[in-house]
C-alpha positions in Angstrom: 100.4 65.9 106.6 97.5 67.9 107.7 100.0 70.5 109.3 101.2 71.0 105.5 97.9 71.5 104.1 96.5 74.2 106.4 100.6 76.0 106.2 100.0 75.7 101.8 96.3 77.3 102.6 97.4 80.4 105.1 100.0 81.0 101.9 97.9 80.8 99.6 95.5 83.4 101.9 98.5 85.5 102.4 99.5 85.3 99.0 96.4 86.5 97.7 95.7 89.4 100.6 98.9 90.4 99.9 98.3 90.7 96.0 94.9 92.6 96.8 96.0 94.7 99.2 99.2 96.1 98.1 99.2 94.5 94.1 96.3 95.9 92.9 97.2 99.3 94.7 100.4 99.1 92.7 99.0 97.7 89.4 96.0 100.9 89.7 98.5 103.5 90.1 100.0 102.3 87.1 96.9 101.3 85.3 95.1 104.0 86.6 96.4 106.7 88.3 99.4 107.9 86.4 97.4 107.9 83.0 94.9 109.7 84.5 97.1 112.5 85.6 98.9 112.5 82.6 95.6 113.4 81.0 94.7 116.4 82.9 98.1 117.4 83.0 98.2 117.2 79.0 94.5 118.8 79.3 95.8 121.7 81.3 99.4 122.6 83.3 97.8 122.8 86.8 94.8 121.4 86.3 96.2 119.0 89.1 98.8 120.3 91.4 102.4 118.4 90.8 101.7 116.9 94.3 99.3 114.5 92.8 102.6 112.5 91.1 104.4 113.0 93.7 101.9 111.2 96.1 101.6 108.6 93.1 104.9 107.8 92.9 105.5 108.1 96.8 102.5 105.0 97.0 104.2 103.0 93.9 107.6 103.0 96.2 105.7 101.8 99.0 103.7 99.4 97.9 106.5 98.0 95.7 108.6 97.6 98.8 105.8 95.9 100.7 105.3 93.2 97.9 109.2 92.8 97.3 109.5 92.4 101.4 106.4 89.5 101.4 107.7 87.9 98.3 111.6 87.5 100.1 110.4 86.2 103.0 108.0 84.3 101.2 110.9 82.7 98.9 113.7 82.6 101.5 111.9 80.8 105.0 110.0 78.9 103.2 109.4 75.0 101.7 108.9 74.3 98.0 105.1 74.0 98.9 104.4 76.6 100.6 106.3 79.0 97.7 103.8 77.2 95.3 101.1 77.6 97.0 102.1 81.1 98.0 102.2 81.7 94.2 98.9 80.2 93.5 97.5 82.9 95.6 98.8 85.5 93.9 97.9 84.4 90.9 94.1 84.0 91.4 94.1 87.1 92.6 95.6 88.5 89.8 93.5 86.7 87.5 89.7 87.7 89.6 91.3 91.4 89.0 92.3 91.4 85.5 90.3 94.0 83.2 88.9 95.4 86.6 91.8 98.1 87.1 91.5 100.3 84.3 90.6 103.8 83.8 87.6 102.7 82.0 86.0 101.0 85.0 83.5 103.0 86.8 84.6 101.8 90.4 88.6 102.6 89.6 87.6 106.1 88.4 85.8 106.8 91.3 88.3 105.6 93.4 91.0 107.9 91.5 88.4 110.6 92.1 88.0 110.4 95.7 91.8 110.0 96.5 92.8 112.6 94.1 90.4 114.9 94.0 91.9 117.2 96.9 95.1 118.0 94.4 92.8 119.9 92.1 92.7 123.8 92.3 89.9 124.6 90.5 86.6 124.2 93.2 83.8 123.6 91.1 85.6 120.3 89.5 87.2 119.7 92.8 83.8 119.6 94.1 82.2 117.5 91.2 85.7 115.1 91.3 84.3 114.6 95.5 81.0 113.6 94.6 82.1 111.0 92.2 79.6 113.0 89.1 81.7 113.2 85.3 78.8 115.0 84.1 78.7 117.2 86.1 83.0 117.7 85.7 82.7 117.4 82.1 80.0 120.4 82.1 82.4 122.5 84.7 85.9 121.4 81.9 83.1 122.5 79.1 82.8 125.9 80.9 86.4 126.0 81.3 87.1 125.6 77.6 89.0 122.5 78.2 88.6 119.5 76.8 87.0 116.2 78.5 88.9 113.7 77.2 90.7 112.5 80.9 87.0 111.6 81.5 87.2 108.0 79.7 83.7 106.3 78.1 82.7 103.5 81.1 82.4 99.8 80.2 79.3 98.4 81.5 79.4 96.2 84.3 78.6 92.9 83.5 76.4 92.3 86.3 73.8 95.1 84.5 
């Protein structure tokens, strides 16, 4: 019996690593990323290069595949217990991580920022975009003559 209770907790740990790891990088490209580009892309053509989709939809794939291979070998080798508590693990991640992947979330726009920043021709946003500052890229779209609407309005963070 104790050999079934610490197999149900390392699926449960695996089931929620896995979420975290390659889940939430799903669910923010989704969330996140794609509307994001969309944005700029709607703001200006070329205000990010095309290969900023492309590498979008080249880490969906991946990390699609990745969950899709965990969750069949998950469902197929395994005991009724181990599924459900392979489940359960997914689904308190999930549920610590819901509202925290969007757009609107300081930490998730950074992190779009960071990653995507190199596809951006322009330098001085490309530069602002590196350092994480949307003042300072809504000042260098203002000079532009584009509009700032990607940029979105930040919920606080509840720990403030």
């Amino acid at each position: 019996m104790a050999m079934k209770i610490i197999w149900g907790a390392v699926l449960a740990f695996i089931g929620w690593i896995g979420y975290f790891l390659f889940g939430r990088q799903l669910i923010f490209n989704n969330v996140t990323a794609f509307p994001l580009i969309k944005k700029m892309n709607e703001t200006q053509e070329g205000l990010i290069a095309p290969g900023a989709k492309r590498y979008t939809v080249i880490s969906s794939a991946v990390m699609g595949l990745l969950c899709l291979v965990i969750c069949v070998i998950v469902f197929l080798f395994c005991p009724l217990y181990q599924k459900i508590c392979f489940a359960a693990g997914v689904v308190i991640c999930a549920v610590m991580l819901v509202g925290k992947i969007t757009s609107d979330n300081r930490d998730m726009f950074d992190s779009f920022c960071s990653t995507y920043y190199k596809f951006v021709p322009d330098d001085e946003l490309r530069t602002a975009m590196f350092n994480k500052k949307p003042s300072r890229m809504k000042l260098r779209l203002h000079d532009m003559g584009l509009s700032t609407a990607f940029i979105p309005v930040f919920k606080k963070d509840q720990n403030d």
